[in-house]
C-alpha positions in Angstrom: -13.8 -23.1 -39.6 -11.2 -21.7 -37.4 -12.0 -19.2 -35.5 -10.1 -15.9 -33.8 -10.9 -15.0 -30.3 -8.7 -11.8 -29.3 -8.4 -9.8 -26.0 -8.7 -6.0 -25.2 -5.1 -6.1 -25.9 -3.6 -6.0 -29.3 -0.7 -8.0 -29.0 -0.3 -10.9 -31.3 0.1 -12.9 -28.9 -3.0 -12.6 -26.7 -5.1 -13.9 -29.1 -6.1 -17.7 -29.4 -7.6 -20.1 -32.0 -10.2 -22.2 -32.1 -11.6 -24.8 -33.9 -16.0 -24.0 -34.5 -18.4 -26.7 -33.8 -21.5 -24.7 -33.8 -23.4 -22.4 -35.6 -24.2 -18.6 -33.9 -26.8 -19.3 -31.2 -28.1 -17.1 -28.0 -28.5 -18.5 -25.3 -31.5 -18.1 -22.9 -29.9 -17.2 -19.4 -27.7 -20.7 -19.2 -24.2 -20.2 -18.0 -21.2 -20.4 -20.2 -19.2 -22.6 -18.8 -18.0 -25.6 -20.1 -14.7 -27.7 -19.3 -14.4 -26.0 -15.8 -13.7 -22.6 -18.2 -15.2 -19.8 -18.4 -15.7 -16.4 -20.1 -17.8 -13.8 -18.6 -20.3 -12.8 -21.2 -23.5 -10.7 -21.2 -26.2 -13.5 -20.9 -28.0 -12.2 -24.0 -24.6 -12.4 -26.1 -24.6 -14.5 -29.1 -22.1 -17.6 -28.6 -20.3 -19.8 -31.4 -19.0 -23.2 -29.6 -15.0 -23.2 -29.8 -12.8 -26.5 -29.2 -9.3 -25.8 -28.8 -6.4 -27.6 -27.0 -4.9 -26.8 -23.3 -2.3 -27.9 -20.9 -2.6 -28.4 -17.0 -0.8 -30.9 -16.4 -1.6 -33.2 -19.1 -3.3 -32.2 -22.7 -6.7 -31.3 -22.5 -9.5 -30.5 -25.8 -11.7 -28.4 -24.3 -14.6 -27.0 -25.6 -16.3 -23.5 -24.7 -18.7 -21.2 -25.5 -17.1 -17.9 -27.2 -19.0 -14.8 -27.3 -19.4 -13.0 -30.4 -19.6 -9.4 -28.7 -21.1 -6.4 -29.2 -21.1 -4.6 -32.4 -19.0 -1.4 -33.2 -21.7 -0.2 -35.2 -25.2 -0.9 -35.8 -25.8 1.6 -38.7 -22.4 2.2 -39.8 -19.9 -0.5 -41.8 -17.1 -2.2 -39.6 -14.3 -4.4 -40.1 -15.1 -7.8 -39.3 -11.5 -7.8 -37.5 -13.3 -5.2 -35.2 -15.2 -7.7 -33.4 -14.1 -10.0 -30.6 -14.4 -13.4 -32.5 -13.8 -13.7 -36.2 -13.0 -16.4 -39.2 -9.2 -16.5 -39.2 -9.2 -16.1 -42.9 -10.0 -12.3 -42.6 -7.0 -12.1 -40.2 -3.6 -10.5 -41.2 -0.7 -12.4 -42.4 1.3 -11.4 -39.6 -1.6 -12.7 -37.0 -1.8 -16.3 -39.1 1.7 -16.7 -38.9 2.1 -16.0 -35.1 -1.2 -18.3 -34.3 0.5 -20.9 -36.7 3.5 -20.8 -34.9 2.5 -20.9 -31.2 0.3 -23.7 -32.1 2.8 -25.9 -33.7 5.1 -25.4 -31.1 2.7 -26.2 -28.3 1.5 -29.4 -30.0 5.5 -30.5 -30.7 5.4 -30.5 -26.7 3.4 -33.6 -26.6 6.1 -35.2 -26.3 9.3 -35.1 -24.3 12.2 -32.7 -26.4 15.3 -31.7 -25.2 15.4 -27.9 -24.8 18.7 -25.8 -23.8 19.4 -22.1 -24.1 22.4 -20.4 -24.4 23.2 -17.6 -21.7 25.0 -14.6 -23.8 26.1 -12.1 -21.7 26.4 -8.7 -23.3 
């Protein structure tokens, strides 16, 4: 399952992919770090384990422990886009696309590509 991790901020293009490889678990006071990454999380938040790809140098699959959040609501239906990580299939078309996009073009850069930009002056 891929999964949606956004930030505080709405822009499309804060928010990042990832690939699941766990089911929800809590963990019991253990940090969260994992790959030298880290996201600070309430120790008693529920975590999914995410795998995704990042570059420093050389390619990296890294895998970290992405916190669910806390829930809008308790008592009161929510959006499942309201919460901090989500299944990409209940994310807009707009979102997919962007995510889609980003990715491809970051894994095309594997390799070597001649870029070149053209300087228009207005």
């Amino acid at each position: 399952m891929i999964l949606v991790l956004h930030s505080d901020n709405e822009r499309t293009g804060q928010q990042q992919a990832f690939v699941a490889r766990s089911w929800l678990a809590t963990p019991k006071g253990r940090s969260t770090q994992s790959s030298g990454l880290s996201r600070p999380t309430d120790p008693n938040a529920s975590l999914i384990e995410g795998s995704s790809w990042t570059f420093n140098g050389t390619f990296q699959n890294i895998v970290e422990q992405l916190p669910i959040g806390h829930l809008p609501s308790t008592t009161e239906a929510f959006n499942i886009t309201d919460l901090t990580l989500y299944p990409l299939e209940y994310a807009g078309v707009e979102l997919k696309h962007a995510l889609r996009a980003r990715g491809e073009m970051f894994w095309r850069c594997r390799w070597k590509n001649y870029v070149y930009y053209v300087l228009v002056h207005f």
